[in-house]
LOTI-368368 format. One record per residue (C-alpha): x, y, z; residue number from 1. Coordinates in pm, 1 decimal. Layout:
BEGIN
+----------+----------+----------+------+
|     east |    north |       up | resi |
+----------+----------+----------+------+
|        X |        Y |        Z |  NUM |
...
+----------+----------+----------+------+
This chain:
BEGIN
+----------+----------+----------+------+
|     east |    north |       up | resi |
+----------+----------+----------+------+
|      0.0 |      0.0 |      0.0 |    1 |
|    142.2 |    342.3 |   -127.0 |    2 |
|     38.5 |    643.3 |     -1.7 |    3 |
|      5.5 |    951.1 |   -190.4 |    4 |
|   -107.1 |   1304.2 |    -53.3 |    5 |
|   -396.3 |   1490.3 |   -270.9 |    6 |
|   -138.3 |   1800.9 |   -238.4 |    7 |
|     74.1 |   1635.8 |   -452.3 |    8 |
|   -239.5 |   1591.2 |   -669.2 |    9 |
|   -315.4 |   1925.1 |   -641.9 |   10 |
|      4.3 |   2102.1 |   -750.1 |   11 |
|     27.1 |   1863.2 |  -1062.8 |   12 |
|   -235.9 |   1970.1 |  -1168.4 |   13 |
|   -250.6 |   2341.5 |  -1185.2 |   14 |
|    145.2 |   2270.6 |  -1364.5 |   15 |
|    -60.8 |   2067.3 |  -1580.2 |   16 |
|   -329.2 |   2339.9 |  -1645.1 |   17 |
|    -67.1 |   2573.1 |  -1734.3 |   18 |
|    140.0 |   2370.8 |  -1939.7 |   19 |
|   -114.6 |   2188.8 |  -2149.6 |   20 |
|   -202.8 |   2528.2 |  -2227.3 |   21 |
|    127.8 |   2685.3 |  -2343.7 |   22 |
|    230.5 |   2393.6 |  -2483.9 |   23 |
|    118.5 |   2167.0 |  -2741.5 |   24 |
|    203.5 |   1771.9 |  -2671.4 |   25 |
|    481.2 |   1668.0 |  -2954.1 |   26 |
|    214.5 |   1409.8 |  -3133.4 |   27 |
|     34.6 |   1747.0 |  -3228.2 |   28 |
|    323.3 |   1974.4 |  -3305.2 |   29 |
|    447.7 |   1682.0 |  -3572.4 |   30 |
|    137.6 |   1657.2 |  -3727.8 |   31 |
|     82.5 |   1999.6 |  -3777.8 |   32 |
|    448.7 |   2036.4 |  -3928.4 |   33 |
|    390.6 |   1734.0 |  -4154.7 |   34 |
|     41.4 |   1923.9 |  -4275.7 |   35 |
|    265.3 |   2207.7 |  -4320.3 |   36 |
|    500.8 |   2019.2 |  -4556.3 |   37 |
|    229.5 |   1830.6 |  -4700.0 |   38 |
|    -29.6 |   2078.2 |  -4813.4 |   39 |
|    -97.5 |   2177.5 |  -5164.2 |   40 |
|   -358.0 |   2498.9 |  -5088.5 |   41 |
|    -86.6 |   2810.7 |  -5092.1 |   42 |
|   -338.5 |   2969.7 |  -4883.8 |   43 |
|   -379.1 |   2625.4 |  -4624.3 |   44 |
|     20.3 |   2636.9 |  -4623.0 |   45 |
|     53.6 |   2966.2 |  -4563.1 |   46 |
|   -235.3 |   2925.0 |  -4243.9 |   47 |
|    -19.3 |   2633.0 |  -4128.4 |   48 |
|    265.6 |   2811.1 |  -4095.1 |   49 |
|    102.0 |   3099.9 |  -3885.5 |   50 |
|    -43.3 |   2829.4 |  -3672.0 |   51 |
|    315.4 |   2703.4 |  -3624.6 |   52 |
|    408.7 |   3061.9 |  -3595.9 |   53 |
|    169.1 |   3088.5 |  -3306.7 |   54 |
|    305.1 |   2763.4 |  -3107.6 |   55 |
|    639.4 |   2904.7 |  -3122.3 |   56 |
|    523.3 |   3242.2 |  -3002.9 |   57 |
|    309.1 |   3079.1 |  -2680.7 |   58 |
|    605.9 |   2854.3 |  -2552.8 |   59 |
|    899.8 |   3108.6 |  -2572.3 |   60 |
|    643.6 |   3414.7 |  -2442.9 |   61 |
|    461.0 |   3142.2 |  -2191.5 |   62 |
|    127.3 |   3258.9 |  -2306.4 |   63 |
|   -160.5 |   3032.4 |  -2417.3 |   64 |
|   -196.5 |   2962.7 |  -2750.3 |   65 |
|   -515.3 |   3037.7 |  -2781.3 |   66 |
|   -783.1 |   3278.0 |  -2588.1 |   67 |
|   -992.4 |   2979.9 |  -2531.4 |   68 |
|   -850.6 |   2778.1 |  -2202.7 |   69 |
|  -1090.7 |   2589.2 |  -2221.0 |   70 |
|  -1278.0 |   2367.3 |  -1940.6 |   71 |
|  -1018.8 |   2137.4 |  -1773.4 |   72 |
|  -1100.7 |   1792.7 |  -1847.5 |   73 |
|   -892.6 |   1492.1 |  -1613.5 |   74 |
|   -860.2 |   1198.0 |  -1676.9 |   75 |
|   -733.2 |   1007.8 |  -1377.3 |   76 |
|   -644.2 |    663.0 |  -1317.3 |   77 |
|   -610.7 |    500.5 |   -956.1 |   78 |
|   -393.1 |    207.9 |   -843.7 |   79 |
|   -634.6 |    -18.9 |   -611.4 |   80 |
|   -309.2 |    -29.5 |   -408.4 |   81 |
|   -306.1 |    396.7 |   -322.8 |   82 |
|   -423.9 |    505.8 |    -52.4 |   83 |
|   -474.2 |    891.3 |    -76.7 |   84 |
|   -517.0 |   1120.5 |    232.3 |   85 |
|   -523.8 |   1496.1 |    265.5 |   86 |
|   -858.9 |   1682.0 |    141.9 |   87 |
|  -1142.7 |   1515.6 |    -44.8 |   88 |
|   -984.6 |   1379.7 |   -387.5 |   89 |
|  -1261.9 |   1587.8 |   -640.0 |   90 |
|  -1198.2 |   1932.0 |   -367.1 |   91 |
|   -832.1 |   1855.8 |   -418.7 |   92 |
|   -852.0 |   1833.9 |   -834.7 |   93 |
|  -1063.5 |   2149.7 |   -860.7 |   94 |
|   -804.4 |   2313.2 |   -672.7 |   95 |
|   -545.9 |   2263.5 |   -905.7 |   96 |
|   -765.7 |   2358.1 |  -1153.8 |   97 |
|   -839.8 |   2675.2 |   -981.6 |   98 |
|   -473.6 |   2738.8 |   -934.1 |   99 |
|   -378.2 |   2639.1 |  -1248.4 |  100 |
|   -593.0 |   2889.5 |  -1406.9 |  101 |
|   -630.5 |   3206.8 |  -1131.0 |  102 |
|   -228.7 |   3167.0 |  -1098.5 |  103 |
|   -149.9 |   3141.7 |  -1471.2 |  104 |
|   -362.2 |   3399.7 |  -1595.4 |  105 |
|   -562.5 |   3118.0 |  -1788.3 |  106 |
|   -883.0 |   3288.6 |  -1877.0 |  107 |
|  -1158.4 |   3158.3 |  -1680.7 |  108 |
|  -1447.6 |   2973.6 |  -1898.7 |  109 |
|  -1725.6 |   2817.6 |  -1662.0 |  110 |
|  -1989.2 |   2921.1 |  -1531.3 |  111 |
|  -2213.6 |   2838.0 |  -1199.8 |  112 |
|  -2513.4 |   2724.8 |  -1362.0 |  113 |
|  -2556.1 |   2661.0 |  -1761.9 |  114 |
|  -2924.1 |   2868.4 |  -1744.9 |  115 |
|  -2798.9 |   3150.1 |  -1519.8 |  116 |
|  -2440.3 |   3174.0 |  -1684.9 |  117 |
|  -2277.5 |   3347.0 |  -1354.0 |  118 |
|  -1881.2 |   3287.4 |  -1431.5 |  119 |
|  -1710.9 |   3135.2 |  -1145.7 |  120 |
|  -1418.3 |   3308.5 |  -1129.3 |  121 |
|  -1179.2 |   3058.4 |  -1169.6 |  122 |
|  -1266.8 |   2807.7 |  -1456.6 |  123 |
|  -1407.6 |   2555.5 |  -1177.2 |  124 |
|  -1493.9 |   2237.9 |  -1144.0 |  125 |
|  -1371.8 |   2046.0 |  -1408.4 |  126 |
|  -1527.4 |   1760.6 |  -1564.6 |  127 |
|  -1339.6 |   1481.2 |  -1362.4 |  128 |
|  -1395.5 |   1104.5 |  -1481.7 |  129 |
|  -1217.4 |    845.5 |  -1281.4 |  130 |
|  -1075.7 |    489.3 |  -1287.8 |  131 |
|   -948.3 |    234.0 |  -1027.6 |  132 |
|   -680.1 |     36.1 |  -1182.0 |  133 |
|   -450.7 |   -255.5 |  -1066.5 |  134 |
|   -104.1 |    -81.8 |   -904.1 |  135 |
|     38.6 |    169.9 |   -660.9 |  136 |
|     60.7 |    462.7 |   -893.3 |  137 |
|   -193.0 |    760.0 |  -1003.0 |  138 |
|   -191.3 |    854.6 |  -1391.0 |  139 |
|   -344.8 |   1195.3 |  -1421.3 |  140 |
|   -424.8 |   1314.8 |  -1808.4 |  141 |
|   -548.6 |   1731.7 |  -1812.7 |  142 |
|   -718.2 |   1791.0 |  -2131.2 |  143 |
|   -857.5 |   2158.4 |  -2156.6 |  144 |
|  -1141.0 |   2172.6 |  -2416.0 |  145 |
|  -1215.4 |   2486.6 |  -2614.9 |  146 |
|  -1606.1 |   2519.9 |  -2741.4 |  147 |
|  -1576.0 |   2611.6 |  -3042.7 |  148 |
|  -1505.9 |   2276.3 |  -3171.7 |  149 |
|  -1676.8 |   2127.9 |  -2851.1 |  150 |
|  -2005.9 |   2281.9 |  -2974.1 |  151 |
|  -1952.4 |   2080.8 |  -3307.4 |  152 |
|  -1976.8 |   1746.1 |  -3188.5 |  153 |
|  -2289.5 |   1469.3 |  -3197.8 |  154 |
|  -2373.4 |   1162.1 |  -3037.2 |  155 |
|  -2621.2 |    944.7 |  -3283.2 |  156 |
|  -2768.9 |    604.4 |  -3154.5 |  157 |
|  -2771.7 |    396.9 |  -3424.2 |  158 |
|  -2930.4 |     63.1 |  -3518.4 |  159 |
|  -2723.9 |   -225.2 |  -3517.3 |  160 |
|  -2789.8 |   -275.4 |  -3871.2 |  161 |
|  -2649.2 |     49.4 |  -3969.7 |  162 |
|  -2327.9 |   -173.7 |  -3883.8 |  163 |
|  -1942.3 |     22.3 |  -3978.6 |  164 |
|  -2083.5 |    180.6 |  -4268.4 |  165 |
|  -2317.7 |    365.2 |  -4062.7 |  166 |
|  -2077.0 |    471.2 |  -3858.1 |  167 |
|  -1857.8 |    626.9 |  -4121.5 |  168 |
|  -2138.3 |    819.0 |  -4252.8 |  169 |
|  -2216.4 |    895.9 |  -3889.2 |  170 |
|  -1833.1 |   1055.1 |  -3856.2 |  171 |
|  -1824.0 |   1201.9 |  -4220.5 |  172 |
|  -2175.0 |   1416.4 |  -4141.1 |  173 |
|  -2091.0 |   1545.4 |  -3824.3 |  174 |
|  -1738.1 |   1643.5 |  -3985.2 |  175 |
|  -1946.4 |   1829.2 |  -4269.1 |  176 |
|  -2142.4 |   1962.4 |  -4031.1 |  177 |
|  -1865.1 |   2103.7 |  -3883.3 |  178 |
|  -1743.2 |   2284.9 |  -4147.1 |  179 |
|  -1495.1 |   2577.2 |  -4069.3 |  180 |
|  -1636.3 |   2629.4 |  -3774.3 |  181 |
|  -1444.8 |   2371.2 |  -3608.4 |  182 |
|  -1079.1 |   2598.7 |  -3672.1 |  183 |
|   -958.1 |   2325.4 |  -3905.7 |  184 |
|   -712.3 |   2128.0 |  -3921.7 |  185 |
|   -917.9 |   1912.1 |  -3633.8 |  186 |
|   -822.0 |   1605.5 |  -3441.3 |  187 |
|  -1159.9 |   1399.9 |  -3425.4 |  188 |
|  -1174.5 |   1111.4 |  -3140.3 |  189 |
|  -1481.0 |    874.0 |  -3216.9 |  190 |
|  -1644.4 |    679.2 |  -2948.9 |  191 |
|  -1809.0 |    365.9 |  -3066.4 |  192 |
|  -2048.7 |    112.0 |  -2812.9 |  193 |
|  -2079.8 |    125.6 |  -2486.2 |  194 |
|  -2424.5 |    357.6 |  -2364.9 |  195 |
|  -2551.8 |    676.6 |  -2433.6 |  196 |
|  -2269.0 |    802.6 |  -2166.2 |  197 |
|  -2029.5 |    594.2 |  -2277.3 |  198 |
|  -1954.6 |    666.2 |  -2626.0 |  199 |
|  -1924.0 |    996.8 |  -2521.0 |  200 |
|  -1602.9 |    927.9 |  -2256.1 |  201 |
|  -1499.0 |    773.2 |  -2511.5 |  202 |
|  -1460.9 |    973.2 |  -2778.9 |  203 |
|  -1313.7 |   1269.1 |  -2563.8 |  204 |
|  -1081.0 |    986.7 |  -2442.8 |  205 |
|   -947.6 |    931.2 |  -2760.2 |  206 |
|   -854.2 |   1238.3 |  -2834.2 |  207 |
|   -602.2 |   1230.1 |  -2578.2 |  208 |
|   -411.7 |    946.4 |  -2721.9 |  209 |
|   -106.3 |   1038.6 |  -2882.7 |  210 |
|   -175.8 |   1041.8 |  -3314.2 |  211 |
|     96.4 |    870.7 |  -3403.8 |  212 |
|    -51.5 |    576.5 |  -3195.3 |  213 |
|   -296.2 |    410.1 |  -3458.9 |  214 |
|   -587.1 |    172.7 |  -3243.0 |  215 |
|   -433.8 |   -211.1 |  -3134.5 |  216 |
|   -719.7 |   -351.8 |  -3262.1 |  217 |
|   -644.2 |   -367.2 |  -3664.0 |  218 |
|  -1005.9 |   -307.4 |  -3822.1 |  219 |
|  -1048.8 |    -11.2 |  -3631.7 |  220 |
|   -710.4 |    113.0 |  -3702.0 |  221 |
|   -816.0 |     69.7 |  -4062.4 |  222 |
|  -1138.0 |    275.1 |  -3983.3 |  223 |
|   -944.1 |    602.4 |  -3816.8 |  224 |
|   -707.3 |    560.7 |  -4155.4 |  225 |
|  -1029.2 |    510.2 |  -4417.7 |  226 |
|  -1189.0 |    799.0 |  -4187.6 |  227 |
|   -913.8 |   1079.6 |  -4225.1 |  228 |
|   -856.1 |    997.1 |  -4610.8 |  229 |
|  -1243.2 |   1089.2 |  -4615.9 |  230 |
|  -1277.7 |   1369.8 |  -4418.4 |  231 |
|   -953.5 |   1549.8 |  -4583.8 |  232 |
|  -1144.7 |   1466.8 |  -4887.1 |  233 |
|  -1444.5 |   1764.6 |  -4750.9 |  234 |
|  -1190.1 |   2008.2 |  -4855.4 |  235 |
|  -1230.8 |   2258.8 |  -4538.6 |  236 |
|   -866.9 |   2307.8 |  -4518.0 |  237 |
|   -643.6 |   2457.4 |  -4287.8 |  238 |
|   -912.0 |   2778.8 |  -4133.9 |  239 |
|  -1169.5 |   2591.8 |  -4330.9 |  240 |
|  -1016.3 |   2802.6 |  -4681.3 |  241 |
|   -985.4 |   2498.9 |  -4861.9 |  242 |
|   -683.2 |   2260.1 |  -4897.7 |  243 |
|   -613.3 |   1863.7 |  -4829.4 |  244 |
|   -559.9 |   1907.2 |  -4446.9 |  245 |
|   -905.7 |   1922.9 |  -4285.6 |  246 |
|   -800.6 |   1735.2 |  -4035.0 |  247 |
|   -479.7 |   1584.5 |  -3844.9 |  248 |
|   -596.4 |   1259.1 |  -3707.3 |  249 |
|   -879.5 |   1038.4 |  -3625.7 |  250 |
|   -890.3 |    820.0 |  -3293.7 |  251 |
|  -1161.9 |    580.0 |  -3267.3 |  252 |
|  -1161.5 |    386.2 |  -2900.0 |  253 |
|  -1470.9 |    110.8 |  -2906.9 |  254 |
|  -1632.5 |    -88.5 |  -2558.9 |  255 |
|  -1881.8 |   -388.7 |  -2592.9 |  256 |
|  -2262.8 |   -255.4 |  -2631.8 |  257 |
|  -2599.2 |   -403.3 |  -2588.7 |  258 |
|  -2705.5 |   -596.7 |  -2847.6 |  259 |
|  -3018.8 |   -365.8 |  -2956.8 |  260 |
|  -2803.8 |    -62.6 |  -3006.1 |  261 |
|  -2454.3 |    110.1 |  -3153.6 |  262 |
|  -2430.4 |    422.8 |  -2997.4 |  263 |
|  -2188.9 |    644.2 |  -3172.9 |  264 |
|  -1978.7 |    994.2 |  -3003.2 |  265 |
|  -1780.7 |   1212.5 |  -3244.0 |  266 |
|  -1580.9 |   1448.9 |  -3026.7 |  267 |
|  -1427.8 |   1716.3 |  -3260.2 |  268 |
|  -1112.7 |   1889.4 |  -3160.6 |  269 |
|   -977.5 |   2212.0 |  -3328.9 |  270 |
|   -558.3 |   2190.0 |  -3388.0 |  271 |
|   -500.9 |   2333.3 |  -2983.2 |  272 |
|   -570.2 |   1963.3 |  -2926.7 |  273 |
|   -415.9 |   2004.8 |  -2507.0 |  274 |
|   -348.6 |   1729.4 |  -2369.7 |  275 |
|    -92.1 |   1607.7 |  -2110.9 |  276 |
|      0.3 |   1331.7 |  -1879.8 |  277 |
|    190.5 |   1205.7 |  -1552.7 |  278 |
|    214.7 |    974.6 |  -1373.7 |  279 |
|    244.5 |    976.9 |   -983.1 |  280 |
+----------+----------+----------+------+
């Protein structure tokens, strides 16, 4: 039995706030540079490059890279084998997030109540989804989601005879959809079984796994590869002005379902796809 104080927690996770917002995780910064190389558009290579402009800016000024912070999402996994003392564990993660964001001048995003709309002053709480896992160790992801691209994203509960094709078209729509007003080039995570819930984590799950990482299981790898050919087929383009890079990846995570349903999340990402991890 380990144990672990939730200060610890704490002061991880406002770092994390700050850096996942100054600082865009490697996976991200290569694919945009390979877009960059890659792109045909003058106009998409030329948006590319300001966007690569801007990262550079934002990690030697230490200043976000973009005016949306986002809400903090985390992502954290607990080893049966941890016991944690100090504070409540969901007190002690909002207060990192409230550090995080008060002390790094993050701007803050949330508000009280979503009819009322009263900000609370310091982009808390976050949306916290835990997981007890075998082990003595914590792994805490901080992924803070903009809304612009947050706003763009579906869940559709489809039959089970609508089977993978349905699902493509499923993706491919929303995508559409989505248009420009995504700030293309996007990262798209796809959630596919589970519930209603489900599909959902799962999606905004995948977006946090690293793009050069294709899916273990080979026909969905297949799927995010069929998936990006098709959606940089749209045309959007970098800033949605047209060009072959609409988007930068596609991560599809899957979970056993019922047998009556096929429940399927596409969580849309613009390029500031933040995420970062440790583990404790």
């Amino acid at each position: 039995m380990r144990t672990i104080h939730t200060d610890e927690i704490t002061a991880n996770i406002k770092e994390m706030c700050i850096e996942a917002n100054l600082q865009l995780a490697q996976d991200v910064v290569g694919a945009i540079e390979h877009a960059e190389q890659s792109e045909e558009s003058q106009i998409g290579k030329k948006i590319l490059g300001q966007l690569e402009e801007n990262m550079n800016i934002a990690k030697k000024e230490g200043i976000p890279i973009c005016q949306d912070t986002g809400m903090a999402v985390v992502f954290i996994k607990i080893g049966q084998d941890v016991h944690i003392e100090g504070v409540n564990l969901e007190d002690a993660i909002n207060e990192g997030i409230r550090q995080g964001y008060v002390d790094g001048y993050l701007r803050k995003s949330v508000v009280k109540d979503p009819i009322i709309r009263e900000n609370t002053k310091d982009n808390t709480p976050g949306i916290i989804h835990y997981e007890i896992v075998p082990g003595e160790q914590i792994e805490i992801t901080v992924a803070p989601k903009g809304f612009g691209s947050e706003n763009m994203s579906r869940v559709c509960m489809l039959k089970p005879a609508d089977g993978i094709e349905g699902v493509k078209e499923a993706v491919i729509e929303t995508v559409r959809l989505a248009g420009p007003n995504a700030c293309p080039p996007m990262v798209v995570g796809v959630g596919i079984g589970g519930t209603f819930e489900k599909c959902a984590i799962l999606a905004k799950k995948a977006l946090t796994r690293d793009l050069t990482e294709p899916s273990s299981i080979p026909y969905v790898a297949e799927l995010e590869k069929e998936l990006l050919n098709k959606i940089n087929d749209l045309g959007f383009g970098p800033g949605g002005l047209g060009g072959r890079n609409t988007a930068l990846g596609v991560n599809v995570e899957t979970y056993p379902t019922h047998i009556a349903g096929l429940p399927v999340a596409i969580n849309i990402c613009c390029h500031v796809n933040r995420h970062i991890k440790r583990t404790l």
